[in-house]
N, C-alpha and C positions, 0 to 999 in steps of 0.2 A: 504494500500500500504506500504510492507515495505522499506527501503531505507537502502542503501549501504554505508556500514563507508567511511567516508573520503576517505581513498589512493584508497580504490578498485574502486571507483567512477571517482576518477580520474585517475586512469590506465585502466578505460570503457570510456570514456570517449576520452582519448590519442588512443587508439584502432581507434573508430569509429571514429573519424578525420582523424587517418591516411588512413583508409580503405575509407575512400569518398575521400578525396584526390588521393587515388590512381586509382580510378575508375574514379574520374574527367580527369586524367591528362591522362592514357591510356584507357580507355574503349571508349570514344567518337572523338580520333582523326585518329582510324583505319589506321594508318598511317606505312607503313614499316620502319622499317630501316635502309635498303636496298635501300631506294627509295630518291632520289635528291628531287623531284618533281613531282607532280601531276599536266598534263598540259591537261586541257579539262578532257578527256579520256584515255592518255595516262599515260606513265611513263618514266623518266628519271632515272636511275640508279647510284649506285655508280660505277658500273662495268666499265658503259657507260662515267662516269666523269672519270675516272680512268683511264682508255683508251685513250679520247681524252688528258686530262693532261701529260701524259706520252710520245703520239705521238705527240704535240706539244715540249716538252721540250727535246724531240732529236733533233731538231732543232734551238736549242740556243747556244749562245757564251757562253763559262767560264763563271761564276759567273749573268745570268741572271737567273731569272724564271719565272712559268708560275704562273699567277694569278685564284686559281682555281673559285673565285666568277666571272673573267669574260666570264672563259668558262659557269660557270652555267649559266650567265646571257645570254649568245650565245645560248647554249642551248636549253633554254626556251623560247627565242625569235623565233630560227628557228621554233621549232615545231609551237609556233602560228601561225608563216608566213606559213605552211605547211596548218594547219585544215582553215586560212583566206584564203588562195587561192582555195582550195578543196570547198570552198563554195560559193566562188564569180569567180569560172571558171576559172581562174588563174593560167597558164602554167606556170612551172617551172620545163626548159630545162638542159640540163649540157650548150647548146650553149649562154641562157640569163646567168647563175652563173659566167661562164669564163669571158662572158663582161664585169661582174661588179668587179670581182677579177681580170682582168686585171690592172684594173684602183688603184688598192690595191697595200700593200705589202705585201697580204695573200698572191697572186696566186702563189708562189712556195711551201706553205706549201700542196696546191693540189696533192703535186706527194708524200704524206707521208698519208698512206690507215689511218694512227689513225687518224693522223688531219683531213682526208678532209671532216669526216660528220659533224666538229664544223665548216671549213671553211665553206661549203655550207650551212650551219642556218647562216653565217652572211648574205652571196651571199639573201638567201631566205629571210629575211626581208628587204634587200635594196629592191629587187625587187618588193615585196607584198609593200613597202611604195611608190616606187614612182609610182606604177600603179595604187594604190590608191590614191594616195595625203597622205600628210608627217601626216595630221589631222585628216583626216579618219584612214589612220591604229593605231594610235593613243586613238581615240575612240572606234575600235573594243579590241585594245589592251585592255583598262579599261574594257568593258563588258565580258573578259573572266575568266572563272573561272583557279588560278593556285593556288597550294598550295605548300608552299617550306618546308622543311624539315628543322625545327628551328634549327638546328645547322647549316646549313647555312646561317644563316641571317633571317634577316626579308626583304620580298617584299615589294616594291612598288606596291598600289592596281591601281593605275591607269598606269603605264609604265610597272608593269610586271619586274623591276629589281630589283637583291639586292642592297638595303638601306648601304652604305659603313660604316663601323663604329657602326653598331647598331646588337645585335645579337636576336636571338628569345628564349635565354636561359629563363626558370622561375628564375634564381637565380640572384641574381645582386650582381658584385666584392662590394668587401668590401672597402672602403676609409681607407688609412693610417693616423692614426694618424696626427695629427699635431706638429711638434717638439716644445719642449718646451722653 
């Protein structure tokens, strides 16, 4: 067996780590994106985040904004409320969403067409919660499969929401110095 001087072995070497790392980090997360989340079966879009962000914050004062983790987190809830009702026979009316958005201070974001598929994913999990009980949707919540798209954060595996404060990046900031 012969072997390779020094530097070559180690520029073979820097090579094949970098090429397993890169097949680590994209060839097994098949992940777009394009894509907010992976909910069940479905997909959440950036189009679709973008959209409701946008038709939400036409409807703010000077100087607020829209928090795009808690659309996503709306988001990803509705759609569960959507696939937990479709399986447990679970109507969900425009007549039950309005009752529950009445009771809100969404129900006027209802008459702005970007907002109102975020307002009704919140409307669709109050309803899918309290027809279930606060604990059971709760527990269905934990058994379902969602995958978030690391640049928005990291999920919560049992609620199903972004984790505030904590991202999904592989890199972690670096600490400033301490002054001398």
């Amino acid at each position: 067996m012969k072997l390779l001087p020094a530097p070559r072995l180690r520029r073979a070497a820097a090579a094949a780590l970098v090429l397993t790392a890169t097949a680590a980090l994209t060839g097994c997360s098949g992940a777009s994106p394009s894509v907010v989340a992976y909910v069940g079966g479905e997909k959440i879009t950036q189009t679709q985040l973008e959209q409701a962000v946008d038709g939400l914050s036409t409807t703010l004062q000077e100087g607020q904004t829209v928090s795009s983790e808690a659309v996503v987190n709306a988001m990803i809830q509705g759609e569960l409320a959507e696939q937990i009702a479709a399986e447990q026979g679970i109507a969900l009316t425009d007549a039950d969403r309005e009752a529950v958005l009445a009771q809100s201070e969404l129900a006027p974001l209802t008459k702005v067409p970007e907002a109102r598929e975020v307002v009704n994913d919140v409307a669709d999990s109050q309803i899918v919660a309290q027809k279930l009980g606060a604990d059971a949707f709760l527990a269905e919540l934990a058994e379902r499969d969602v995958t978030l798209n690391p640049r928005y954060g990291v999920l919560d595996p049992a609620q199903k929401t972004v984790v505030s404060g904590r991202t999904g990046s592989l890199s972690e900031p670096v600490e400033p110095a301490p002054a001398p």
